[in-house]
RODOFI-992436 format. One record per residue: z, y, x of N, C-alpha, C in turn; residue in three letters. Coordinates in nm, 3 decimals, padded with zeros to 5 digits, always signed. Example, Ala and Ser with C-alpha at 12.3 -4.5 7.8 and 13.67 -1.06 7.14 Angstrom:
! residues 2
<n_zz->+00.780&n_yy->-00.569&n_xx->+01.319&ca_zz->+00.780&ca_yy->-00.450&ca_xx->+01.230&c_zz->+00.780&c_yy->-00.330&c_xx->+01.320&aa->ALA>
<n_zz->+00.708&n_yy->-00.225&n_xx->+01.285&ca_zz->+00.714&ca_yy->-00.106&ca_xx->+01.367&c_zz->+00.787&c_yy->+00.003&c_xx->+01.290&aa->SER>
//
This chain:
! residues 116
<n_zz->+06.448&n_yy->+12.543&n_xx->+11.544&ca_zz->+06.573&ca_yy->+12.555&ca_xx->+11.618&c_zz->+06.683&c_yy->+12.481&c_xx->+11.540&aa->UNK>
<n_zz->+06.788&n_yy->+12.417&n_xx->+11.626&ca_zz->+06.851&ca_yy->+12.326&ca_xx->+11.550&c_zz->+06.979&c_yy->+12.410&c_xx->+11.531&aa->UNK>
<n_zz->+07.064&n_yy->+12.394&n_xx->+11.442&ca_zz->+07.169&ca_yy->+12.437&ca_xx->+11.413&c_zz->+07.298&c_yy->+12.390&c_xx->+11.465&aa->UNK>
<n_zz->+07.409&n_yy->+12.438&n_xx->+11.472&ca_zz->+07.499&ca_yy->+12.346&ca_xx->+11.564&c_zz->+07.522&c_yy->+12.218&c_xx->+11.526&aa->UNK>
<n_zz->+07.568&n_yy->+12.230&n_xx->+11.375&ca_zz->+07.578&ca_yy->+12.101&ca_xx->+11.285&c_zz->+07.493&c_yy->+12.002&c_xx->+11.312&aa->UNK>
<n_zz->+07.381&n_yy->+12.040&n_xx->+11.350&ca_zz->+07.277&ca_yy->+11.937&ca_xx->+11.349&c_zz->+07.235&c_yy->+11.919&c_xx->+11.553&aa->UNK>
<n_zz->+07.301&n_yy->+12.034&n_xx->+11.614&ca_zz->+07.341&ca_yy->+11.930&ca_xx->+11.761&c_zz->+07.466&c_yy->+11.869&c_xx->+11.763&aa->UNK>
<n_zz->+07.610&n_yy->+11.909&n_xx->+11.648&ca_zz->+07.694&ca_yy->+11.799&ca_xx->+11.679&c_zz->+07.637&c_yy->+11.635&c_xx->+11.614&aa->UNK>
<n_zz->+07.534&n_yy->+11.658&n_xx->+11.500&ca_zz->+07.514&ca_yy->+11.506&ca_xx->+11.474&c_zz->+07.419&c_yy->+11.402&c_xx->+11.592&aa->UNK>
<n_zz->+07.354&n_yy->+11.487&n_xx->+11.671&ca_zz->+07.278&ca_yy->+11.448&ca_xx->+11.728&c_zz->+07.329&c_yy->+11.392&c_xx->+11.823&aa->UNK>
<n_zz->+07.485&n_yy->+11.483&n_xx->+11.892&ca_zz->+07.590&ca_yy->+11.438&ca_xx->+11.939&c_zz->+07.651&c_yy->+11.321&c_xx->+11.939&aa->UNK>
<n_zz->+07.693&n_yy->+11.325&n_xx->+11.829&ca_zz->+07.760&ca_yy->+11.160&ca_xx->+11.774&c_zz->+07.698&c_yy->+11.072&c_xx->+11.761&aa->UNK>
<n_zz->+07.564&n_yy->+11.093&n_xx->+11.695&ca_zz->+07.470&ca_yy->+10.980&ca_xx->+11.727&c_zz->+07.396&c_yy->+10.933&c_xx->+11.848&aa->UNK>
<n_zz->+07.406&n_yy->+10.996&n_xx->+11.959&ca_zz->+07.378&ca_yy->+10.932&ca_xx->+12.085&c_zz->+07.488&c_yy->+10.929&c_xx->+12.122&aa->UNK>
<n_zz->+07.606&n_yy->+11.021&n_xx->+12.150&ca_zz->+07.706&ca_yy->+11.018&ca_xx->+12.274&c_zz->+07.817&c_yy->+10.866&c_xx->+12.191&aa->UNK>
<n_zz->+07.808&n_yy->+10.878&n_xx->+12.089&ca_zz->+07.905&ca_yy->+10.766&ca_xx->+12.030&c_zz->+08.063&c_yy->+10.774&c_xx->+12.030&aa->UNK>
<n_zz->+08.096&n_yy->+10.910&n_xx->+12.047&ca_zz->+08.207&ca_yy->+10.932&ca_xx->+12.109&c_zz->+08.333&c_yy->+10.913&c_xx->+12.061&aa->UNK>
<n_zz->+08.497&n_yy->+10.904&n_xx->+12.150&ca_zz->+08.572&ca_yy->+10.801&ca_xx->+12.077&c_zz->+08.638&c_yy->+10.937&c_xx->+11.967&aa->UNK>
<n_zz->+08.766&n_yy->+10.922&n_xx->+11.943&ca_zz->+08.831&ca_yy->+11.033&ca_xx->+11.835&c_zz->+08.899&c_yy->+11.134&c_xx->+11.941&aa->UNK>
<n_zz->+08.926&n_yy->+11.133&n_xx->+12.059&ca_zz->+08.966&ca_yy->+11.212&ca_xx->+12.124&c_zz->+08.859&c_yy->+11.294&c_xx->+12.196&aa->UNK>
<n_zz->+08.769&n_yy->+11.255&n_xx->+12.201&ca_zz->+08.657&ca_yy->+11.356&ca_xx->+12.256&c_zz->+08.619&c_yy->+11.443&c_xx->+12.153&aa->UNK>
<n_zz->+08.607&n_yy->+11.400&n_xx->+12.036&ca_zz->+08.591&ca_yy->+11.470&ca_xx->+11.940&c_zz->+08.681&c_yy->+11.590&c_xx->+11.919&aa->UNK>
<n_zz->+08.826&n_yy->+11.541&n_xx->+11.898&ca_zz->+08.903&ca_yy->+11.648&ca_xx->+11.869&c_zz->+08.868&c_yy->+11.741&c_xx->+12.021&aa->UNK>
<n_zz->+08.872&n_yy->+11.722&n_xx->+12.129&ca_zz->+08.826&ca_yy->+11.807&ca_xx->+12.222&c_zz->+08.728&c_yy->+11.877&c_xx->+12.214&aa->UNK>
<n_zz->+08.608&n_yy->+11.861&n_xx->+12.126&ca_zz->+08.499&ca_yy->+11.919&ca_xx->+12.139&c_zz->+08.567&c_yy->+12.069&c_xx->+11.977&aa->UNK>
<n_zz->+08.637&n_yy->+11.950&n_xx->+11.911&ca_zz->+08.700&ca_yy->+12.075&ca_xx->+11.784&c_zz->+08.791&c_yy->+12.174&c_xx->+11.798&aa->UNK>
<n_zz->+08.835&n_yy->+12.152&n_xx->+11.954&ca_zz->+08.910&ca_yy->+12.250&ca_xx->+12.005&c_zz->+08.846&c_yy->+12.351&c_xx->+12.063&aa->UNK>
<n_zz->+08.706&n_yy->+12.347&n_xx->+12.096&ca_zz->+08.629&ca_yy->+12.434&ca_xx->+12.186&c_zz->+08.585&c_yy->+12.486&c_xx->+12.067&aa->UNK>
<n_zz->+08.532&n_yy->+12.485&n_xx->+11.970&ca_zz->+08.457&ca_yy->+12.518&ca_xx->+11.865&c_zz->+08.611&c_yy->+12.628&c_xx->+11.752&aa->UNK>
<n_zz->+08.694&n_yy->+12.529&n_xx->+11.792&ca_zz->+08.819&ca_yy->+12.664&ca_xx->+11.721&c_zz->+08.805&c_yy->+12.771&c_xx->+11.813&aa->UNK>
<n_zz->+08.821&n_yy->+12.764&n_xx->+11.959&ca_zz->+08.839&ca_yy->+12.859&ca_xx->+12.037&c_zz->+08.731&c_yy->+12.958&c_xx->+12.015&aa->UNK>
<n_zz->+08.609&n_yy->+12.902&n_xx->+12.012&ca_zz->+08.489&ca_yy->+13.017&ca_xx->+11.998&c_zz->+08.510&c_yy->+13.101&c_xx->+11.860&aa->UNK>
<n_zz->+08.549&n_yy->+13.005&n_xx->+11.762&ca_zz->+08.561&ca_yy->+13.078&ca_xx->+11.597&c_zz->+08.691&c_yy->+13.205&c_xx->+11.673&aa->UNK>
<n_zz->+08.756&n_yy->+13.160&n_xx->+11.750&ca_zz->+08.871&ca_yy->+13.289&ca_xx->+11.716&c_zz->+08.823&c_yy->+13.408&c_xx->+11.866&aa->UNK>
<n_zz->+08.710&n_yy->+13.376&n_xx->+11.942&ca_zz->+08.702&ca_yy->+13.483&ca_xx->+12.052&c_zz->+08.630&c_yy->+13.604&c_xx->+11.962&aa->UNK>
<n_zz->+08.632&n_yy->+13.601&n_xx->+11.807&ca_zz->+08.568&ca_yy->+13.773&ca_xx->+11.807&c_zz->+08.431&c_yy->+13.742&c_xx->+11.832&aa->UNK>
<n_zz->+08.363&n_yy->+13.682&n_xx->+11.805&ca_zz->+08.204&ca_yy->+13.696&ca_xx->+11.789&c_zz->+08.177&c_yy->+13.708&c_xx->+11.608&aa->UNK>
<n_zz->+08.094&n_yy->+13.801&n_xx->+11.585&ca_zz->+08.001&ca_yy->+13.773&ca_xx->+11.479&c_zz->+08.023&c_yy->+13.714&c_xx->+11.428&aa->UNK>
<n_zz->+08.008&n_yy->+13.728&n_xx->+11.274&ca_zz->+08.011&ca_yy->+13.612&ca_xx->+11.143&c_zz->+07.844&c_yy->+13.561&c_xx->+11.191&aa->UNK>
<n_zz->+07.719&n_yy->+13.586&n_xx->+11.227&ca_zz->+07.588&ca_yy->+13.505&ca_xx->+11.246&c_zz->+07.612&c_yy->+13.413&c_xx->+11.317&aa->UNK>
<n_zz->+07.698&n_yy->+13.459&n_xx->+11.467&ca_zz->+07.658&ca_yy->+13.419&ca_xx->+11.557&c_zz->+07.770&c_yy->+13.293&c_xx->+11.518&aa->UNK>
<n_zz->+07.845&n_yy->+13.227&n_xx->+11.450&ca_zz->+07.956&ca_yy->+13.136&ca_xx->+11.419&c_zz->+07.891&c_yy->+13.115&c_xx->+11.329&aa->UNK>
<n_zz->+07.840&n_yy->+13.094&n_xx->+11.255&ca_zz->+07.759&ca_yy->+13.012&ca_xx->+11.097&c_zz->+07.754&c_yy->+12.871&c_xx->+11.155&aa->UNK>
<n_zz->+07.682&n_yy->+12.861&n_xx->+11.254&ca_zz->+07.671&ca_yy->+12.709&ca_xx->+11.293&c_zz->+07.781&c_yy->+12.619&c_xx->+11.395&aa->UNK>
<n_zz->+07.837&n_yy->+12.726&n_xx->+11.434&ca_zz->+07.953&ca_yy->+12.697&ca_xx->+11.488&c_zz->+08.087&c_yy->+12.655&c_xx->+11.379&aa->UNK>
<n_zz->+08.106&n_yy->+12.740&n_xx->+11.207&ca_zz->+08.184&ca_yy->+12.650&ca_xx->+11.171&c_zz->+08.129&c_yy->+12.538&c_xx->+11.079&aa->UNK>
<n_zz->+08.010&n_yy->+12.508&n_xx->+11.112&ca_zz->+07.937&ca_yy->+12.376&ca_xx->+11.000&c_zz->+07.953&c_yy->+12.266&c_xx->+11.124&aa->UNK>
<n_zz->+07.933&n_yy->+12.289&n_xx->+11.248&ca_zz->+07.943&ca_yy->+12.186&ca_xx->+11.326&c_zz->+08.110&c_yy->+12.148&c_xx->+11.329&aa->UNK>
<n_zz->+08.202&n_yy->+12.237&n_xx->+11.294&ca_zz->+08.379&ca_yy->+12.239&ca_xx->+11.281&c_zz->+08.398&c_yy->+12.139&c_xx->+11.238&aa->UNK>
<n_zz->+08.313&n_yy->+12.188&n_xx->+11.080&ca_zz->+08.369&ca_yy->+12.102&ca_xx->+10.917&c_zz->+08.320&c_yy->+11.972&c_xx->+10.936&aa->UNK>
<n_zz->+08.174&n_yy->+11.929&n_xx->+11.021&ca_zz->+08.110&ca_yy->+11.818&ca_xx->+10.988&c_zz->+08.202&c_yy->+11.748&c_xx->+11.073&aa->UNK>
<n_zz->+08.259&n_yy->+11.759&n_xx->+11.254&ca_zz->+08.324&ca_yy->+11.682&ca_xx->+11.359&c_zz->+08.489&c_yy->+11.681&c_xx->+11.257&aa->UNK>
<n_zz->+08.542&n_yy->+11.778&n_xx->+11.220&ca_zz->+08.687&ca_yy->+11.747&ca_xx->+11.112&c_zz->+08.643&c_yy->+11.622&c_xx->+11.046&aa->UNK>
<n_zz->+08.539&n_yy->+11.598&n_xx->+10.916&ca_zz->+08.518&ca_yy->+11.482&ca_xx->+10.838&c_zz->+08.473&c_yy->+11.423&c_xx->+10.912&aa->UNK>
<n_zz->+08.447&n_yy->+11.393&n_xx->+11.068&ca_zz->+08.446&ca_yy->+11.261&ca_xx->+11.087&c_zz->+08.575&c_yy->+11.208&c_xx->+11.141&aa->UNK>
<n_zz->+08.639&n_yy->+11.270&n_xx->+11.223&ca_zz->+08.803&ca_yy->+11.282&ca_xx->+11.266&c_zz->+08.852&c_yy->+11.248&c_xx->+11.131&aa->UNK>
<n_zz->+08.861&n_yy->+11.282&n_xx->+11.017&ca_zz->+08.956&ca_yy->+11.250&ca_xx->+10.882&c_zz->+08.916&c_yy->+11.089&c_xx->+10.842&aa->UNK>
<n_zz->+08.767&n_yy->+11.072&n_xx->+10.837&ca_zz->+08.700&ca_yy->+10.912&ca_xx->+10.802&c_zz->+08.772&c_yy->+10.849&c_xx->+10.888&aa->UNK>
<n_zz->+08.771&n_yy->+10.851&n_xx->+11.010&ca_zz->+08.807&ca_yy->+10.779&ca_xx->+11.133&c_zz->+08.935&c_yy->+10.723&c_xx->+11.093&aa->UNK>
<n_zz->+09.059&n_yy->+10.857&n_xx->+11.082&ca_zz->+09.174&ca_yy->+10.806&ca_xx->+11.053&c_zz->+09.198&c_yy->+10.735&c_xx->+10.915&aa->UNK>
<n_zz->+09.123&n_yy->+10.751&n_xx->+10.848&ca_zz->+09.170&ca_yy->+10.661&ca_xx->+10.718&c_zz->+09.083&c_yy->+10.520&c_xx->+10.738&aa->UNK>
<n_zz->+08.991&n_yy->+10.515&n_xx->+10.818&ca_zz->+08.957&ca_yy->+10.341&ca_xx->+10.820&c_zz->+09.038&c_yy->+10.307&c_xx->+10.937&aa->UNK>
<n_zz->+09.191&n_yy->+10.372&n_xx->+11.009&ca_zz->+09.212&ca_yy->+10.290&ca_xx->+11.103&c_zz->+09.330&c_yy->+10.234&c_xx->+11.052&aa->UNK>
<n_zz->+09.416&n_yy->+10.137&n_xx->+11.074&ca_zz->+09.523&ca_yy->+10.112&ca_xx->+10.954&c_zz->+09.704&c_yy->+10.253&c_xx->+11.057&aa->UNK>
<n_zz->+09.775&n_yy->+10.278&n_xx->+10.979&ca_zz->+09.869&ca_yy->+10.352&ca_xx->+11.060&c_zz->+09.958&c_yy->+10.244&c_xx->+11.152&aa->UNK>
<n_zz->+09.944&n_yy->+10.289&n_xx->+11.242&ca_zz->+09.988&ca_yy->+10.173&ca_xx->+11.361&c_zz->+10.173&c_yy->+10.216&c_xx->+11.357&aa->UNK>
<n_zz->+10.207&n_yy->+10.334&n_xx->+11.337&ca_zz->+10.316&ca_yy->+10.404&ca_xx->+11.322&c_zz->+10.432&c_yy->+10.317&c_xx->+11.315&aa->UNK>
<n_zz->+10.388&n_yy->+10.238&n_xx->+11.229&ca_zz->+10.544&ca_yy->+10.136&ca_xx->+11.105&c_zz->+10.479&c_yy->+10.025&c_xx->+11.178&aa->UNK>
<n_zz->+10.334&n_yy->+10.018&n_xx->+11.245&ca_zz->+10.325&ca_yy->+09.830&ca_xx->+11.238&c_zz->+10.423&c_yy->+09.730&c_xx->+11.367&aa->UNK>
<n_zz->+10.470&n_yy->+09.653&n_xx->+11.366&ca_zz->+10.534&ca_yy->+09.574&ca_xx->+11.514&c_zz->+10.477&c_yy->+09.619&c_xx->+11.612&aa->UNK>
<n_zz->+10.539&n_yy->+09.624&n_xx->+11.714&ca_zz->+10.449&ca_yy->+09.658&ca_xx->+11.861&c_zz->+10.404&c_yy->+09.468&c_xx->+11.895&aa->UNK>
<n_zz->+10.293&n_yy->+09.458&n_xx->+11.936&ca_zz->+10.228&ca_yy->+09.322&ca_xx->+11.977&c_zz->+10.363&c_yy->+09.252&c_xx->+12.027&aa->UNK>
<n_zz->+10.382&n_yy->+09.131&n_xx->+12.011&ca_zz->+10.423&ca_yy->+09.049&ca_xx->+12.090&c_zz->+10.396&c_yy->+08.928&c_xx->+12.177&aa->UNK>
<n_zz->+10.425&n_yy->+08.870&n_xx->+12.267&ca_zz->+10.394&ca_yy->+08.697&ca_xx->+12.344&c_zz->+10.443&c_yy->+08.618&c_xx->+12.285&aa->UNK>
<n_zz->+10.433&n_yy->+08.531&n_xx->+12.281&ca_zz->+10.472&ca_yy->+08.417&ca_xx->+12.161&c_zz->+10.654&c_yy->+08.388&c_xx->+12.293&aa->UNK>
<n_zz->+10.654&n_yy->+08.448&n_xx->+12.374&ca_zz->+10.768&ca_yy->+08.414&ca_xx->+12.502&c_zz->+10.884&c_yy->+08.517&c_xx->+12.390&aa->UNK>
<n_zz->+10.830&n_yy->+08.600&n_xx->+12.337&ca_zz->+10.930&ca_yy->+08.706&ca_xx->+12.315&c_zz->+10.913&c_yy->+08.698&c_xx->+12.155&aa->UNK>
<n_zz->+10.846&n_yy->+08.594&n_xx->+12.082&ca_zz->+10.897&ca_yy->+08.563&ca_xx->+11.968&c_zz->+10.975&c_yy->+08.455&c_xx->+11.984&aa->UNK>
<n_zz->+10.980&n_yy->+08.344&n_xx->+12.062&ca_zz->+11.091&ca_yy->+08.267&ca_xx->+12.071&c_zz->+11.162&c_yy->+08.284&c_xx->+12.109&aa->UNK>
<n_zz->+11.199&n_yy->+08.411&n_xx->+12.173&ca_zz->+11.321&ca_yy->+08.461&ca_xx->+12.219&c_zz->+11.402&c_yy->+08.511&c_xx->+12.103&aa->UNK>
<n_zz->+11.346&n_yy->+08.576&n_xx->+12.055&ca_zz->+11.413&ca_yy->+08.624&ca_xx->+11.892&c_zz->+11.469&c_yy->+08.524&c_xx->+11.784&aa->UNK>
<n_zz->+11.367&n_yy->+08.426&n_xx->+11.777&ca_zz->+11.374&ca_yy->+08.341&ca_xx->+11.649&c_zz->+11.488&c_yy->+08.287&c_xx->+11.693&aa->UNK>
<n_zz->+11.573&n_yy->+08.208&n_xx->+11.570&ca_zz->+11.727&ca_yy->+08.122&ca_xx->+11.556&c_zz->+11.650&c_yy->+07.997&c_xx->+11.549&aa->UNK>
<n_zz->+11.659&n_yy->+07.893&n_xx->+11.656&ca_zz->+11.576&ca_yy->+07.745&ca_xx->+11.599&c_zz->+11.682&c_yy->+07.665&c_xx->+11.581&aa->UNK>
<n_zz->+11.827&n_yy->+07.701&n_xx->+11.571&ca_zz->+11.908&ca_yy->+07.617&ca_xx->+11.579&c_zz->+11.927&c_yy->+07.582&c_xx->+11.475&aa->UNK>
<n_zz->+11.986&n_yy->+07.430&n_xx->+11.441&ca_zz->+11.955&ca_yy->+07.334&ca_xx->+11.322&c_zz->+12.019&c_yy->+07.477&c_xx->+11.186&aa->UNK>
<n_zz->+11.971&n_yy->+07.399&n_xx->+11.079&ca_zz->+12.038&ca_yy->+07.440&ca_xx->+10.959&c_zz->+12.177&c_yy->+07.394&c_xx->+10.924&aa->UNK>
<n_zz->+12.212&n_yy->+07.260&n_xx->+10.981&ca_zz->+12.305&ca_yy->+07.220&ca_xx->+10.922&c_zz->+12.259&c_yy->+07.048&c_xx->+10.941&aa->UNK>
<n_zz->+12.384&n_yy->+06.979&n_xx->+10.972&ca_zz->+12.375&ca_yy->+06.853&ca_xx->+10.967&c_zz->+12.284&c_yy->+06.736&c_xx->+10.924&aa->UNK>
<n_zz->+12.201&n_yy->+06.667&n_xx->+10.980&ca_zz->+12.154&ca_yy->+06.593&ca_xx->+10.893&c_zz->+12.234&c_yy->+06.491&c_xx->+10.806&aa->UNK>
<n_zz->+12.136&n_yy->+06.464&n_xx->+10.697&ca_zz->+12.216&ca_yy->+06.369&ca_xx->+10.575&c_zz->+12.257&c_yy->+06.222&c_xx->+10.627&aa->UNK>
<n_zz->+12.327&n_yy->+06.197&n_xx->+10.626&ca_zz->+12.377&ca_yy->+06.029&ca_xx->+10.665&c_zz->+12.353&c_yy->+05.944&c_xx->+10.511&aa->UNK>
<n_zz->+12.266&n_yy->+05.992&n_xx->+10.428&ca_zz->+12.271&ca_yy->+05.857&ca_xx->+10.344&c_zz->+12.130&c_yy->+05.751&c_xx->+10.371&aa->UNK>
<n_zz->+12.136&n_yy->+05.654&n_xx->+10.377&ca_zz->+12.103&ca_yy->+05.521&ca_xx->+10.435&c_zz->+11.956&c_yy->+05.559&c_xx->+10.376&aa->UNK>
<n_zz->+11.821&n_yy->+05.493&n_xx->+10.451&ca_zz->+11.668&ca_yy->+05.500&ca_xx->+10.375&c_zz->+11.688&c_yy->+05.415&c_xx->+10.312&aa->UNK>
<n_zz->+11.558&n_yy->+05.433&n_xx->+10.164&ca_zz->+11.618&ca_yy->+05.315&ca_xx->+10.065&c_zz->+11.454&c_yy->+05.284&c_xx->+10.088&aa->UNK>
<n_zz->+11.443&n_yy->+05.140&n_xx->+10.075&ca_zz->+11.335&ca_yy->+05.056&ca_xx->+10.088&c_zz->+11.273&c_yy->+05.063&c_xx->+09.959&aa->UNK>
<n_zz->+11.212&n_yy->+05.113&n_xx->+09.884&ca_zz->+11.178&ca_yy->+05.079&ca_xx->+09.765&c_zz->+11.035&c_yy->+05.016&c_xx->+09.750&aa->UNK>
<n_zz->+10.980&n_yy->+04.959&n_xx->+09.659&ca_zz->+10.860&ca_yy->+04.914&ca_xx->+09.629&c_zz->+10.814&c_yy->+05.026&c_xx->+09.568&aa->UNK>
<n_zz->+10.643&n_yy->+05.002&n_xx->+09.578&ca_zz->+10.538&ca_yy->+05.142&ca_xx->+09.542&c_zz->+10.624&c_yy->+05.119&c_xx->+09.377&aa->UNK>
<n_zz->+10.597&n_yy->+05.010&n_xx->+09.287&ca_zz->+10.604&ca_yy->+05.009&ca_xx->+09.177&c_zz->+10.806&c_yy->+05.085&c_xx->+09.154&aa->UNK>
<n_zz->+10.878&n_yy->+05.091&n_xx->+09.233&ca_zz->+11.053&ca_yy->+05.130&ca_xx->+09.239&c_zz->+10.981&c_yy->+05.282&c_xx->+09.216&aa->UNK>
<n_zz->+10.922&n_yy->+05.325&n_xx->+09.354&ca_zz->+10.927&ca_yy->+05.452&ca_xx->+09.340&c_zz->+10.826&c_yy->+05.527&c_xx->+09.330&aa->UNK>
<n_zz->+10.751&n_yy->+05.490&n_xx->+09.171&ca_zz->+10.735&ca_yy->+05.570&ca_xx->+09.091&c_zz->+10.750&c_yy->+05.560&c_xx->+08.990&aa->UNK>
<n_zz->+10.856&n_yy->+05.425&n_xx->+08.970&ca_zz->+10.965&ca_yy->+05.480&ca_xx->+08.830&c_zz->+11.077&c_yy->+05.575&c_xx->+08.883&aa->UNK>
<n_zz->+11.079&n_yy->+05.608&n_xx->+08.986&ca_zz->+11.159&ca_yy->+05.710&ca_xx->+09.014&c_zz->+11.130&c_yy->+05.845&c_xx->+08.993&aa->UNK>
<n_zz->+11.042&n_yy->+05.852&n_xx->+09.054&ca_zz->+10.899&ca_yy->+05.957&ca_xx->+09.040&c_zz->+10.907&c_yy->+05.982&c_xx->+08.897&aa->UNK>
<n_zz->+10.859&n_yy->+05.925&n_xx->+08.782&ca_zz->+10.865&ca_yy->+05.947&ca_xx->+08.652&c_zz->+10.997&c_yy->+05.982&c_xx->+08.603&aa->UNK>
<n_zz->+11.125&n_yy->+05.922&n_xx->+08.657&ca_zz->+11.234&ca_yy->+05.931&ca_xx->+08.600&c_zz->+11.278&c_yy->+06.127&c_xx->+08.649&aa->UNK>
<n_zz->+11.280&n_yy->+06.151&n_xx->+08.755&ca_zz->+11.303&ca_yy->+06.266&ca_xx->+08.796&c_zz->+11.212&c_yy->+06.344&c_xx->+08.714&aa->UNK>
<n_zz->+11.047&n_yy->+06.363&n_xx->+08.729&ca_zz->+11.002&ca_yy->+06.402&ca_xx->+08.644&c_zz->+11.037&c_yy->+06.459&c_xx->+08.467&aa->UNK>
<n_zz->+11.130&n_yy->+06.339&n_xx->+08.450&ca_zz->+11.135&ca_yy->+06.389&ca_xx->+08.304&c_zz->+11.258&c_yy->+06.414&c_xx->+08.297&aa->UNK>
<n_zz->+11.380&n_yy->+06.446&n_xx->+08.380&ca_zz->+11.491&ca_yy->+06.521&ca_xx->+08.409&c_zz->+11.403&c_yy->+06.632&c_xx->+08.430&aa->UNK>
<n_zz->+11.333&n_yy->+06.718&n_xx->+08.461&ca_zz->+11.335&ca_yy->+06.823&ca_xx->+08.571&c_zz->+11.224&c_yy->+06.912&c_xx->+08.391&aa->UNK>
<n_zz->+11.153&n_yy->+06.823&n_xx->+08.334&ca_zz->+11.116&ca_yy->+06.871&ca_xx->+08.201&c_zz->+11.159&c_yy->+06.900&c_xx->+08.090&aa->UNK>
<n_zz->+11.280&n_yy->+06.862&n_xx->+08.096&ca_zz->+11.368&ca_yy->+06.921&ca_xx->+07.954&c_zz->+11.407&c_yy->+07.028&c_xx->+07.975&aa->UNK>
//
Protein backbone atom coordinates (compact mmCIF):
# COMPACT_ATOMS: atom_id res chain seq x y z
CA UNK A 1 0.00 0.00 0.00
CA UNK A 2 1.35 3.26 -0.99
CA UNK A 3 1.64 6.06 1.31
CA UNK A 4 0.36 9.49 0.51
CA UNK A 5 3.87 10.85 0.00
CA UNK A 6 4.46 8.34 -2.35
CA UNK A 7 0.83 8.99 -4.31
CA UNK A 8 1.75 12.73 -4.24
CA UNK A 9 5.15 11.71 -6.09
CA UNK A 10 3.50 9.57 -8.34
CA UNK A 11 1.34 12.63 -8.79
CA UNK A 12 3.89 14.96 -9.95
CA UNK A 13 5.52 12.59 -11.86
CA UNK A 14 2.74 11.82 -14.23
CA UNK A 15 0.30 14.79 -13.73
CA UNK A 16 3.39 17.35 -14.22
CA UNK A 17 1.54 19.86 -12.56
CA UNK A 18 2.01 23.72 -12.71
CA UNK A 19 2.69 25.65 -9.00
CA UNK A 20 -0.83 26.52 -8.63
CA UNK A 21 -2.31 23.17 -8.74
CA UNK A 22 -0.02 22.24 -6.36
CA UNK A 23 -0.63 24.83 -3.84
CA UNK A 24 -4.37 23.70 -4.41
CA UNK A 25 -3.79 20.25 -3.76
CA UNK A 26 -1.69 21.81 -0.26
CA UNK A 27 -4.70 23.41 0.58
CA UNK A 28 -6.82 20.24 0.63
CA UNK A 29 -4.23 18.36 2.55
CA UNK A 30 -4.11 21.50 5.28
CA UNK A 31 -7.81 21.22 5.40
CA UNK A 32 -7.81 17.44 6.17
CA UNK A 33 -4.70 17.97 8.82
CA UNK A 34 -7.11 20.46 10.67
CA UNK A 35 -10.77 18.35 10.29
CA UNK A 36 -9.86 16.33 13.64
CA UNK A 37 -8.90 12.99 12.31
CA UNK A 38 -6.33 10.83 14.04
CA UNK A 39 -2.65 11.31 14.37
CA UNK A 40 -2.53 7.48 12.04
CA UNK A 41 -4.91 8.38 9.93
CA UNK A 42 -2.71 11.96 8.87
CA UNK A 43 0.92 10.35 8.99
CA UNK A 44 0.77 10.25 5.28
CA UNK A 45 -1.21 13.02 4.83
CA UNK A 46 1.51 15.36 6.49
CA UNK A 47 4.60 13.65 4.49
CA UNK A 48 2.66 14.18 1.30
CA UNK A 49 2.28 18.28 2.91
CA UNK A 50 6.12 18.50 3.53
CA UNK A 51 7.17 16.70 0.23
CA UNK A 52 4.34 19.12 -2.28
CA UNK A 53 5.74 22.47 0.27
CA UNK A 54 9.60 21.48 -0.98
CA UNK A 55 8.58 21.33 -4.23
CA UNK A 56 6.48 24.75 -4.16
CA UNK A 57 9.79 26.30 -2.20
CA UNK A 58 12.42 24.65 -5.21
CA UNK A 59 10.05 26.02 -7.74
CA UNK A 60 10.17 29.51 -6.32
CA UNK A 61 13.79 29.82 -5.89
CA UNK A 62 14.69 28.55 -9.55
CA UNK A 63 12.16 31.16 -10.83
CA UNK A 64 13.94 34.61 -10.92
CA UNK A 65 11.46 37.36 -8.68
CA UNK A 66 9.55 38.97 -11.41
CA UNK A 67 8.39 41.58 -8.56
CA UNK A 68 11.29 44.44 -9.26
CA UNK A 69 11.87 43.09 -12.96
CA UNK A 70 10.44 45.74 -16.03
CA UNK A 71 7.12 44.73 -17.22
CA UNK A 72 7.99 43.42 -21.10
CA UNK A 73 8.07 45.99 -23.53
CA UNK A 74 7.58 46.58 -27.81
CA UNK A 75 10.42 48.02 -29.11
CA UNK A 76 7.12 50.91 -30.17
CA UNK A 77 7.15 51.76 -26.44
CA UNK A 78 10.90 51.78 -26.00
CA UNK A 79 11.18 54.38 -28.58
CA UNK A 80 8.70 56.14 -27.18
CA UNK A 81 10.65 56.62 -24.00
CA UNK A 82 14.16 56.94 -25.27
CA UNK A 83 15.60 60.90 -25.88
CA UNK A 84 17.21 60.36 -29.60
CA UNK A 85 17.60 63.89 -29.86
CA UNK A 86 21.13 65.04 -30.88
CA UNK A 87 23.69 65.57 -28.01
CA UNK A 88 24.74 68.71 -29.11
CA UNK A 89 26.02 70.30 -32.27
CA UNK A 90 28.17 68.80 -34.57
CA UNK A 91 31.94 69.94 -34.76
CA UNK A 92 32.59 72.34 -37.71
CA UNK A 93 36.33 71.73 -37.81
CA UNK A 94 37.35 70.93 -41.46
CA UNK A 95 38.49 66.77 -42.28
CA UNK A 96 42.13 66.74 -42.41
CA UNK A 97 43.52 64.64 -45.32
CA UNK A 98 46.40 63.04 -43.87
CA UNK A 99 48.76 60.37 -45.28
CA UNK A 100 48.80 56.68 -43.63
CA UNK A 101 52.53 57.64 -42.80
CA UNK A 102 50.88 61.69 -41.11
CA UNK A 103 48.61 59.68 -39.18
CA UNK A 104 50.44 57.52 -37.37
CA UNK A 105 52.86 59.97 -36.34
CA UNK A 106 49.93 61.28 -34.89
CA UNK A 107 48.83 58.15 -33.50
CA UNK A 108 52.30 57.84 -31.75
CA UNK A 109 52.38 61.45 -30.82
CA UNK A 110 49.00 61.30 -28.82
CA UNK A 111 50.02 58.04 -27.58
CA UNK A 112 52.89 59.35 -25.71
CA UNK A 113 50.91 62.48 -24.36
CA UNK A 114 48.25 60.22 -22.95
CA UNK A 115 51.50 57.97 -21.19
CA UNK A 116 53.11 60.28 -19.01
Amino acid sequence: MSTNAESALKWLDEQQPDTQQIKDVIQKLEARLNSGANQEQLTGTVEALELLQEVIEERELQQPDTSTAMPAMTTEQVTKQLDVSPLGEPANIPEENLSETDKRKRFEQLKRQLSK
